[in-house]
Steps between C-alpha positions, in 0.01 A plus 500: 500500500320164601142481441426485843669796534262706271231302635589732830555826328542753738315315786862306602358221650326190384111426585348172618425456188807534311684306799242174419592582162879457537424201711301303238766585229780371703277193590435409132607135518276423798222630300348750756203693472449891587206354765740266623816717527258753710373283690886336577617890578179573734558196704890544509455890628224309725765302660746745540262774710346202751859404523607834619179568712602204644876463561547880438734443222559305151819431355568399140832410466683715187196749521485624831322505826159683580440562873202667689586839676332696756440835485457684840177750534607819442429870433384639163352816335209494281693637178112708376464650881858475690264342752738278732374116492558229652620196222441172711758215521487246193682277369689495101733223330816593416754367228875418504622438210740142482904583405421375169225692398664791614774479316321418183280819471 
């Protein structure tokens, strides 16, 4: 089992903090710091949300393609009262996974 592996435990997924970790270790020979690695990952994720609030999609070629989605208002229950509600329209970002990726996990 890798270490970052038991670094997860039972959690299954990897925190911001292990992620910068991972970054920084395979970024040895460009001598990166934790700061700098976080602050390279917060603008990158920056990037990618104005790009889909603007264009209403971003593409990474071998990774996949995020797009925004609308969700029409709808009809819901209030799971405490069985109260109907009424969920307003909003909007989510959705992910399609590239060929490669795909067929890698």
């Amino acid at each position: 089992m890798s270490s970052l592996r038991a670094r997860q435990g039972e959690r299954g997924h990897m925190t911001k903090a292990e992620f910068i970790d991972q970054v920084v270790k395979t970024s040895e020979e460009m001598d990166l710091t934790k700061k700098a690695a976080g602050e390279l990952i917060d603008g990158i994720f920056n990037m990618v949300g104005r790009a889909i609030k603007k264009d209403g999609r971003f593409s990474y070629p071998g990774f996949g393609t995020f797009t925004m989605k609308k969700r029409a208002a709808r009809k819901g229950r209030n799971p405490r009262t069985g109260t109907e509600i009424r969920i307003k329209a909003s909007k989510t970002v959705g992910f399609k996974p590239a060929p490669s990726l795909k067929k890698a996990l």
